[in-house]
N, C-alpha and C positions, 0 to 999 in steps of 0.2 A: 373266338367269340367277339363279336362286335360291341365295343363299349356302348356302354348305356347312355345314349346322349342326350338327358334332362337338363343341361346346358348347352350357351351358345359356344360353339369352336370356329374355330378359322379355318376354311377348309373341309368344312363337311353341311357347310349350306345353312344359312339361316331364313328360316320363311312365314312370314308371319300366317294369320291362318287367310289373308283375304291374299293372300299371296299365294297358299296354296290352293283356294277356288279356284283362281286365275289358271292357272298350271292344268287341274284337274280339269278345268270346265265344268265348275260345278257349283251351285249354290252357296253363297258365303256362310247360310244358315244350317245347311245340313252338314259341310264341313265343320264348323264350329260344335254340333250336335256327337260326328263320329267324333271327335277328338276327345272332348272334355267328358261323354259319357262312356265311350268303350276305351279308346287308349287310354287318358286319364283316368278312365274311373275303373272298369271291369278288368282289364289287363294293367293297368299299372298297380292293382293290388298286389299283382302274383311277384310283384317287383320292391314293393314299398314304397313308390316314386311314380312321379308322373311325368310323361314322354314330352309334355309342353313347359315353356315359361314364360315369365313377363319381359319384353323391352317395350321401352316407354309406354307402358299402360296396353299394350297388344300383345294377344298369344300368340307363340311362334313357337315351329317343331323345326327337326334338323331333316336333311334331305331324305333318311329310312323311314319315318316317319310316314313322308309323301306317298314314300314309295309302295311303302303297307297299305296307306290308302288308295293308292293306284288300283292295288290289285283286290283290294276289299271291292272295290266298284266293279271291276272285270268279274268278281264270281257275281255281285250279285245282277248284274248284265244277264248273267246264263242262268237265274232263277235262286240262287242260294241263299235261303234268309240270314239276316247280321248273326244269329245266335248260333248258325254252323258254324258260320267264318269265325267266330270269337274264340267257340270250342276245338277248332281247328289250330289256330294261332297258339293257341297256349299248351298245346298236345305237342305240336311240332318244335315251338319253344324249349319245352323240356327234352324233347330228343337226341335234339341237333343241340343244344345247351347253347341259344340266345336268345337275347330280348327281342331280334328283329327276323325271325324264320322266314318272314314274304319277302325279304332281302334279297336271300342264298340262293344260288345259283340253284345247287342240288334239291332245293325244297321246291321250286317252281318247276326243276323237270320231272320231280314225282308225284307231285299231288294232281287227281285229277277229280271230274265232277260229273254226277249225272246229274246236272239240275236242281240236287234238292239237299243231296250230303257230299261232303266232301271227303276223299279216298288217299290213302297214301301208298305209294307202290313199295314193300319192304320184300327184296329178294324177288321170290315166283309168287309172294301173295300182295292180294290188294287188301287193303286191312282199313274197315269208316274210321275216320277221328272224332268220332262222335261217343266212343265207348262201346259202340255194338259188336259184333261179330265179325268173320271173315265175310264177303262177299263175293258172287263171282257173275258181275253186271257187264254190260252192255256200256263200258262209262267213256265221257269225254274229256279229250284230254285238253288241260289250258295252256293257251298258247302266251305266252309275255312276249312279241314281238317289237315292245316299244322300251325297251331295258337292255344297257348294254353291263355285262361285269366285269370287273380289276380284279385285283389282287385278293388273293383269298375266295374267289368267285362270290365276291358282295358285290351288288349292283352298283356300278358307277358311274353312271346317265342315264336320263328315261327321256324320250324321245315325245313327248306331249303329244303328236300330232303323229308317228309315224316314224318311220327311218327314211322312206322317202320324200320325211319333208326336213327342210334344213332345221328344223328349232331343236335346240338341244338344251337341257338341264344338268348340267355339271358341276357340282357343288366346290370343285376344286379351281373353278374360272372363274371371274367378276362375281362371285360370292356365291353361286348357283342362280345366279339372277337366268331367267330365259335370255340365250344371244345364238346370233347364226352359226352356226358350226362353220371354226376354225377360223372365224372373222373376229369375235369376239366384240360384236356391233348387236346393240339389243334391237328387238323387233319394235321399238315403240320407235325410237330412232327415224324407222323405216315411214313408218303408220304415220308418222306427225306429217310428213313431206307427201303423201300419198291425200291426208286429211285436206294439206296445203293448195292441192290438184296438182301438183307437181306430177308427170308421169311416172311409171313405168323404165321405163330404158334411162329414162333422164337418170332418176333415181338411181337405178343400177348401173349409171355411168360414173355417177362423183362418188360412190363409197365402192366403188369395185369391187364389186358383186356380179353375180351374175341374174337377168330377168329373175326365174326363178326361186332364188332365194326372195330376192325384193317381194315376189309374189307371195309367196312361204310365209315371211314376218309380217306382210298385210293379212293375211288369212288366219294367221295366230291369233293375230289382234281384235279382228272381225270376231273371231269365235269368243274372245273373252272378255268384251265389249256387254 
């Protein structure tokens, strides 16, 4: 079971919430909205605690957190309103007996969606997480291809951009700060010197890199600009 992490640790990523817009690519508003009203508020009842905390006056959630919202945004990308995903999250919570089910390796290769409810694959059946009956649909299955897992198959990077693109999230390197894979050089680094008109190659000459990473941490940055 993955501890419950309503505190900051070392090593398992700290992010404030404009920190995790930045990451998600997504509105500093409506990240602030999924947090404080469904993790805070509707699923952290089912807990007694809440998935955020305060430093210095800013909310901040740990990397599973992120991670859950990653995949909150991928189902509802394929049409699934927040009050499946919610009913889903706390079904599959009680199963698998954690707080962070959208984590687990095993919960992202079984659950699948047609659009509108979300499905759990147990054995030969597929069974809604919404309380309903068995079904036997026509359903899609979600792909996580921007999530890599460690130990325990809990997700242990999410790839913001892709796996073919270098930015990587890893809560156990420069704090989970976004940095290029395996250089541990953050993409702003790159963007400040690109901002500069610095080129290209130049850039990927003095931090030894290669073009395309350089390009990769411009492109991050560009998106979350």
């Amino acid at each position: 079971m993955i501890a419950f992490e309503n505190k900051p640790q070392i090593g398992q990523g700290i992010y404030t919430l404009r920190d995790a817009a930045t990451i998600l690519h997504l509105p500093y508003a409506k990240v602030h909205r999924y947090v404080t009203k469904y993790w805070d508020g509707q699923l952290g009842e089912e807990f007694q605690s809440q998935y955020s905390w305060l430093i210095d006056g800013s909310r901040a959630v740990s990397f599973h957190t992120v991670v859950e919202l990653y995949v909150m945004i991928q189902l509802a990308d394929k049409g699934v309103k927040t009050a499946e995903v919610l009913k889903a999250h706390k079904k599959l919570a009680e199963i698998y007996n954690t707080h962070f089910p959208f984590a687990q390796k095993q919960v992202l290769q079984e659950i699948k969606t047609d659009g509108k409810l979300i499905y759990w694959k147990n054995g030969a059946d597929v069974i809604s997480l919404n309380g309903s009956d068995q079904f036997n649909l026509d359903i899609i299955s979600v792909f996580f291809k921007k999530l890599d897992f460690g130990e325990e198959d809990v997700v242990s990077k999410l790839w913001p951009m892709g796996k073919e693109n270098a930015i990587v999230i890893d809560p156990s390197r420069k704090f989970g700060h976004p940095i290029i894979e395996g250089k541990n050089i953050y993409p702003e680094t790159i963007f400040e010197h690109f901002l500069a008109g610095d080129p290209v190659p130049y850039i990927a000459h003095i931090y030894q890199i290669t073009e395309k990473e350089a390009e990769d941490a411009i492109a991050f940055c560009k998106d979350a600009a």
